[in-house]
PALO-942427 format. One record per residue (C-alpha): residue in one letter; x, y, z. Coordinates in steps of 0.001 Angstrom, whole numbers, plus 500000, padded with zeros to 6 digits. Layout:
% PALO-942427
[r "A",[X,Y,Z]]
...
END
This chain:
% PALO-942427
[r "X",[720350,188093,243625]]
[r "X",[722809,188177,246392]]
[r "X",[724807,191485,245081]]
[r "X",[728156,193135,246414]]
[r "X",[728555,197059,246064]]
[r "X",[731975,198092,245801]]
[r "X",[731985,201811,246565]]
[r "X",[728056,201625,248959]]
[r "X",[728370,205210,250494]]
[r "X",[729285,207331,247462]]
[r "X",[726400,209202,245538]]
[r "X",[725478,206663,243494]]
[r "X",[725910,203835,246228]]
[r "X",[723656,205638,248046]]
[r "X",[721088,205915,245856]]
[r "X",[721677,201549,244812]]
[r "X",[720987,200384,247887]]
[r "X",[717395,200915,248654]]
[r "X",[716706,200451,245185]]
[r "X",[718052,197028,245020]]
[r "X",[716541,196086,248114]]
[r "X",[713285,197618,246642]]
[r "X",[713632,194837,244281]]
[r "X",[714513,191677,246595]]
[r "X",[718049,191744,246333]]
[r "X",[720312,190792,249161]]
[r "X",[723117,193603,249200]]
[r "X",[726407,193830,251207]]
[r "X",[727672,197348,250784]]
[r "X",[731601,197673,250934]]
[r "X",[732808,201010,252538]]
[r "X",[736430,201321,253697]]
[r "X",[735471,203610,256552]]
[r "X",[734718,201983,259688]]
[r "X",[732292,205327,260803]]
[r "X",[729703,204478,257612]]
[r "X",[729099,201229,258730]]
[r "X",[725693,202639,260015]]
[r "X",[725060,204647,257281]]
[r "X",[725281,201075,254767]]
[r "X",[723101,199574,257417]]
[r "X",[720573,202284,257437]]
[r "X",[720167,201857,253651]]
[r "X",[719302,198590,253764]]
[r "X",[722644,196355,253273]]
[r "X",[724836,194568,255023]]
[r "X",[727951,196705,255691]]
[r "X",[732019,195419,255201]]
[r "X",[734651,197503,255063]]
[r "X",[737748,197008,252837]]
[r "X",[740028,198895,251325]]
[r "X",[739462,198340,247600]]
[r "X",[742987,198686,246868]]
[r "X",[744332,195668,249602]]
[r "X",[743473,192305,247440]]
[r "X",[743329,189943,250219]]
[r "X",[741075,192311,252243]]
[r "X",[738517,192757,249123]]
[r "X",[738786,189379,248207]]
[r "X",[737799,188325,251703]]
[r "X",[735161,190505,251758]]
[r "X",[733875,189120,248670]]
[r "X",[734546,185595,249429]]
[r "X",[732301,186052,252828]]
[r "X",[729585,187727,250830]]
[r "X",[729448,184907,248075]]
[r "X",[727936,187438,245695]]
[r "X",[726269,186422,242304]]
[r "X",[727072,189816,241300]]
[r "X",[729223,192857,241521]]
[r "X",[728823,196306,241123]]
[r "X",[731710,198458,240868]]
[r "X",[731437,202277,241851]]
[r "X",[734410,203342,243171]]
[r "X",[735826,206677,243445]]
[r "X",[737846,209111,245105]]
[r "X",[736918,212587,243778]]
[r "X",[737964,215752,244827]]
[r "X",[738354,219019,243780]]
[r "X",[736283,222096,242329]]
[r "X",[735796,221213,238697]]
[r "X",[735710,225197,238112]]
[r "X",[739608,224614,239232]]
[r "X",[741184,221817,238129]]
[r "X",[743607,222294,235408]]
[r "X",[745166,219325,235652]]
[r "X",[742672,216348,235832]]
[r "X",[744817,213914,235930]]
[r "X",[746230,214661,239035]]
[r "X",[742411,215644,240673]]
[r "X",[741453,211988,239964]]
[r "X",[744430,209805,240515]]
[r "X",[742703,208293,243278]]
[r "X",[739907,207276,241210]]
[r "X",[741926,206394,238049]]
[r "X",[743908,204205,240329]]
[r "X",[740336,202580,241697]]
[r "X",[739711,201994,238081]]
[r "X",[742660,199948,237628]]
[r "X",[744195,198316,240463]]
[r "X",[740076,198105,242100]]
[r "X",[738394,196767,239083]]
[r "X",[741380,194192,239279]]
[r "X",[740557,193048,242268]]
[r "X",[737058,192780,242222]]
[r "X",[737071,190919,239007]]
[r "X",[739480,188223,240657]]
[r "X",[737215,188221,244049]]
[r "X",[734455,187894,241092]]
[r "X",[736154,184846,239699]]
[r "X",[736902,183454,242486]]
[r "X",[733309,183529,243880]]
[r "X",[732015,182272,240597]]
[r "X",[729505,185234,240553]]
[r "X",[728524,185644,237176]]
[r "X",[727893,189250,236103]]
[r "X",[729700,192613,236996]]
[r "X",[728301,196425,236432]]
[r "X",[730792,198611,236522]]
[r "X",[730881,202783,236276]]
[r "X",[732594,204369,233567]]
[r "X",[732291,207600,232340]]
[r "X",[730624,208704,228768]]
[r "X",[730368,212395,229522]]
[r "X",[732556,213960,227344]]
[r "X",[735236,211082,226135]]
[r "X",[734326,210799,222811]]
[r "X",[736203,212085,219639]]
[r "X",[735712,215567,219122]]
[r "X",[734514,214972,215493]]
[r "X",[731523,214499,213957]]
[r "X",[728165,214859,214937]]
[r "X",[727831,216349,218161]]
[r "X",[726510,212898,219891]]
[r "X",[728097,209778,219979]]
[r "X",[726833,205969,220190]]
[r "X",[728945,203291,222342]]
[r "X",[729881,202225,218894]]
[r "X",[731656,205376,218279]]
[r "X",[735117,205713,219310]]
[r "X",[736924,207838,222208]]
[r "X",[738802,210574,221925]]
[r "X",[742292,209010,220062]]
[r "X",[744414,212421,221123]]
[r "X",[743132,213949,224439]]
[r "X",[744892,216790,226384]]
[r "X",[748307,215949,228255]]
[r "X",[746664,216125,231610]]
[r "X",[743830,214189,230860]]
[r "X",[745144,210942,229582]]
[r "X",[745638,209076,232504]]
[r "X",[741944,209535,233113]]
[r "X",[741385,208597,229765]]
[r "X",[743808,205606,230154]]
[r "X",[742154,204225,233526]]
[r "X",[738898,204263,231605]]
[r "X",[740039,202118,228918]]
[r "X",[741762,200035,230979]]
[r "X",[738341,199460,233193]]
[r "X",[736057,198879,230176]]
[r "X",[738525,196461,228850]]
[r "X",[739096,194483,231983]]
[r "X",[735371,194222,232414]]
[r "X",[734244,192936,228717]]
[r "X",[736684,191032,228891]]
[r "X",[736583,188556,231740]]
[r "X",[734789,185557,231135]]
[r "X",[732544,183668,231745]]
[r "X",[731522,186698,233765]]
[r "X",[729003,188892,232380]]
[r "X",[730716,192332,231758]]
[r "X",[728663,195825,231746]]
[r "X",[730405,199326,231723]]
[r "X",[728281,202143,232092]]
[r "X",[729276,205090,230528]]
[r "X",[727431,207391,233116]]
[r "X",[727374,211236,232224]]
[r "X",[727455,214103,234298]]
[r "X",[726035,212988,237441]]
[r "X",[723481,216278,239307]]
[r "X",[721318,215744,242186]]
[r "X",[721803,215102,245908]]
[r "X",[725405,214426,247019]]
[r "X",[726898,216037,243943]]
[r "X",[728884,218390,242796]]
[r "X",[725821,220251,241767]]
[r "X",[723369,220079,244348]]
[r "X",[721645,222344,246631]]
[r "X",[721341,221670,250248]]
[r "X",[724114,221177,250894]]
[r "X",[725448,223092,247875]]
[r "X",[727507,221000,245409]]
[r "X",[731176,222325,244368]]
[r "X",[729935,223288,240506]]
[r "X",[727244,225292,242066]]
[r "X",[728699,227337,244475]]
[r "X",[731736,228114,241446]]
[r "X",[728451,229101,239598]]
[r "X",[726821,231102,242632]]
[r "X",[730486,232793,242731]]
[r "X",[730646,233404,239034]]
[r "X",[733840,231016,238956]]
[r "X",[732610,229090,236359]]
[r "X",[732617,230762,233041]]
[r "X",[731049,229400,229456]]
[r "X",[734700,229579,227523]]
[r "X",[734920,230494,223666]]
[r "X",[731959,229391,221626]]
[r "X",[730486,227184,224069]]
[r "X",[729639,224670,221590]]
[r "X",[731271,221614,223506]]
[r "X",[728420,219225,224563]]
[r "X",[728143,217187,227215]]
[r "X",[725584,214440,228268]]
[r "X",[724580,214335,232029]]
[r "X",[722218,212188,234370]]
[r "X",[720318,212675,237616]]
[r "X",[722074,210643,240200]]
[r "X",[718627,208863,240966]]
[r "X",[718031,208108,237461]]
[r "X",[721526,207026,237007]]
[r "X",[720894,204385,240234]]
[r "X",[717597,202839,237932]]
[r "X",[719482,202409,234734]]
[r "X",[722583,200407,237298]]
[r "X",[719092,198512,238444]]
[r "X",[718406,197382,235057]]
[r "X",[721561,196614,233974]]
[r "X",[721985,194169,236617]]
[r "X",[718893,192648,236648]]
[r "X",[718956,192438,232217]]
[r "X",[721279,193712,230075]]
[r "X",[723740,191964,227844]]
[r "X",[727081,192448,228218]]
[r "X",[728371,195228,226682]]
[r "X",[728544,198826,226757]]
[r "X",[725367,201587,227836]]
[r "X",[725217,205133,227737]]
[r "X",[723491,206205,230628]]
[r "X",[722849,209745,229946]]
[r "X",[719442,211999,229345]]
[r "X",[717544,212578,226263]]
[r "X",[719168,215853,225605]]
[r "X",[723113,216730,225240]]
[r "X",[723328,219720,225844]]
[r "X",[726604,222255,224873]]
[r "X",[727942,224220,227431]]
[r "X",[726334,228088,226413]]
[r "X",[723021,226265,227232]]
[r "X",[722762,224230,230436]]
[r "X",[725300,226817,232124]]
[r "X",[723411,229668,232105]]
[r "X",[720551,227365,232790]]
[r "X",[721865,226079,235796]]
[r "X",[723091,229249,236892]]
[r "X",[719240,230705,236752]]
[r "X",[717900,227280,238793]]
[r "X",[720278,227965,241519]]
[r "X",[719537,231771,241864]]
[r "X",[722304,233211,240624]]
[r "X",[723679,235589,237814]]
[r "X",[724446,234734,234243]]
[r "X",[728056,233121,234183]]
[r "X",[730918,235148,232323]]
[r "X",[732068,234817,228717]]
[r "X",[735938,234362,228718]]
[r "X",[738097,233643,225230]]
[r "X",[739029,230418,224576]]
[r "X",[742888,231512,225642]]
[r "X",[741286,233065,228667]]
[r "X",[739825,229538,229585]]
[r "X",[743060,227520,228947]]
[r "X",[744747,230050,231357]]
[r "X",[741954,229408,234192]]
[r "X",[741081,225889,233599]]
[r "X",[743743,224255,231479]]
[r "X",[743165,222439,227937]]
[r "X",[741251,219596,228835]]
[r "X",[738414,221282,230596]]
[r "X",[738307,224193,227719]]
[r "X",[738482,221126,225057]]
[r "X",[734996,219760,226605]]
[r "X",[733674,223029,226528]]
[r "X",[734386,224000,223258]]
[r "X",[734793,220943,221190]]
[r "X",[732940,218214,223296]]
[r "X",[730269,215480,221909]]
[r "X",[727817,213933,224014]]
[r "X",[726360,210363,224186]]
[r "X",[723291,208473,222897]]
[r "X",[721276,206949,225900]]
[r "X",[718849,204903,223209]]
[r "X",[720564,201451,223422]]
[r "X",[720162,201659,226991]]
[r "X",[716453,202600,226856]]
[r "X",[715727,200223,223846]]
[r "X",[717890,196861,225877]]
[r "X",[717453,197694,229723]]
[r "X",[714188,199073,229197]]
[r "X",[714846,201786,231041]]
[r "X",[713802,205629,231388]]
[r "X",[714956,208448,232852]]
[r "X",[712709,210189,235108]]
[r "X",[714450,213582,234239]]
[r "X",[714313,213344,230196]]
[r "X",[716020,216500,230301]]
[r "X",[718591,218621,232585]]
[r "X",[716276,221631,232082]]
[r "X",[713556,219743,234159]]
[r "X",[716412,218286,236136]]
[r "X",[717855,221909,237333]]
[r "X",[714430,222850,238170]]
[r "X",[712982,220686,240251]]
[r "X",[715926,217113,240781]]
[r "X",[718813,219662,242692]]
[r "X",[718159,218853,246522]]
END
């Protein structure tokens, strides 16, 4: 297929590219920084650049392109997870991506006539905290998250409902977890943010630890993206790893990979004073996400079936 990626030289765009050239795909690669034109170029693509948030400038870019599909993986993170207290206000440029960027692709979509969209969302830690401790797409979010994470949750709604909902275009929202591996936030060489709060003991488990959390190596999160493309029904996928995993385990466990001491033990009011509500919520109270309707209807397998292989040997 010919395929536009919104979003080319992030850490997942990055890892797209080759991939869908490895599998015959004509890609133009959207960046909206004129230096990393080379750097789509090198991967593979064709490079544009656009600001994702100027609707005649994307929907040029699109329109030139004449994509049969788009894949949407914008972002504009920031910020040492070990320090954000308010998380609505670390990713406002990303929640706004999610809203006013998804909008705009999904016209430039229309207007193309390309008939199927992948877009990222987020199924890391979302979910109601109730019930069992891992959730299916068919469960619902999180109906009463912190204060200063409902925007975030807001943006993601929004983006999952703007995408299944836009026919005759074939909708897909991943619901990616945690992403680890090269370019990051924990990574080694160069060392991601999370890791070097870990290295520093900055990143403590907080009360019981019990939260869980589903994450994905970035390269296994890139084949999954691959497959949804090239097969999967519209919908919603969990792209995670076989194993959630609650915070008192794969902390300590990443903190051993990288080299460096146990992390602290704080109370749970400790935590909310560090980190704020939302982040001690997901560590505490969190539920992670199924990843077998994406491996029974993509067909697809992670490569890392677990972090604990993952931290050993996927890091750099």
């Amino acid at each position: 297929m010919k395929v536009f990626l919104a979003g080319a030289t992030g850490a997942l765009g990055k890892q797209l590219i080759p991939k869908l050239v490895e599998r015959g795909h004509e890609v133009t690669g959207m960046t909206r920084t004129e230096a990393k034109r080379d750097l789509i170029a090198g991967l593979g693509a064709q490079p544009v650049v656009a600001d994702a948030l100027d609707a005649e400038a994307v929907g040029e870019a699109v329109s030139r392109a004449e994509p049969e599909a788009i894949i949407h993986q914008l972002t504009a993170l920031g910020g040492s997870v070990g320090s954000i207290r308010n998380i609505d206000r670390a990713f406002a440029g990303t929640n706004r991506l999610r809203r006013e960027g998804t909008d705009h692709l999904l016209s430039a979509a229309q207007a193309v006539g390309a008939r199927r969209f992948v877009a990222q969302s987020f199924g890391g830690w979302p979910y109601a905290r109730e019930g069992g401790p891992v959730k299916t797409e068919e469960d619902p979010l999180d109906p009463n998250p912190a204060a200063t994470i409902r925007e975030t949750f807001g943006a993601i709604r929004y983006l999952e409902d703007a995408v299944l909902n836009a026919a005759p275009i074939e909708g897909i929202a991943l619901r990616y977890g945690g992403f680890y591996g090269p370019g990051t936030s924990i990574a080694l060489d160069p060392v991601g943010e999370q890791v070097e709060a870990v290295q520093k003991r900055r990143f403590p488990v907080v009360g019981s630890g019990d939260g869980v959390i589903s994450l994905i190596h970035i390269t296994d999160a890139a084949t999954a993206t691959v497959a949804a493309l090239e097969g999967g029904r519209p919908g919603i996928y969990n792209v995670a790893d076989d194993e959630p995993a609650a915070a008192r385990e794969w902390l300590p466990a990443l903190a051993e990979a990288v080299g460096a001491k146990p992390p602290r033990r704080v109370p749970r009011w400790v935590g909310r004073l560090l980190a704020g509500e939302a982040l001690t919520a997901m560590m505490t109270e969190g539920r992670g996400a199924s990843n077998e309707k994406a491996k029974r209807e993509l067909g697809w397998q992670p490569r890392y079936a677990s972090w604990r292989e993952g931290f050993a040997t996927g890091l750099r």
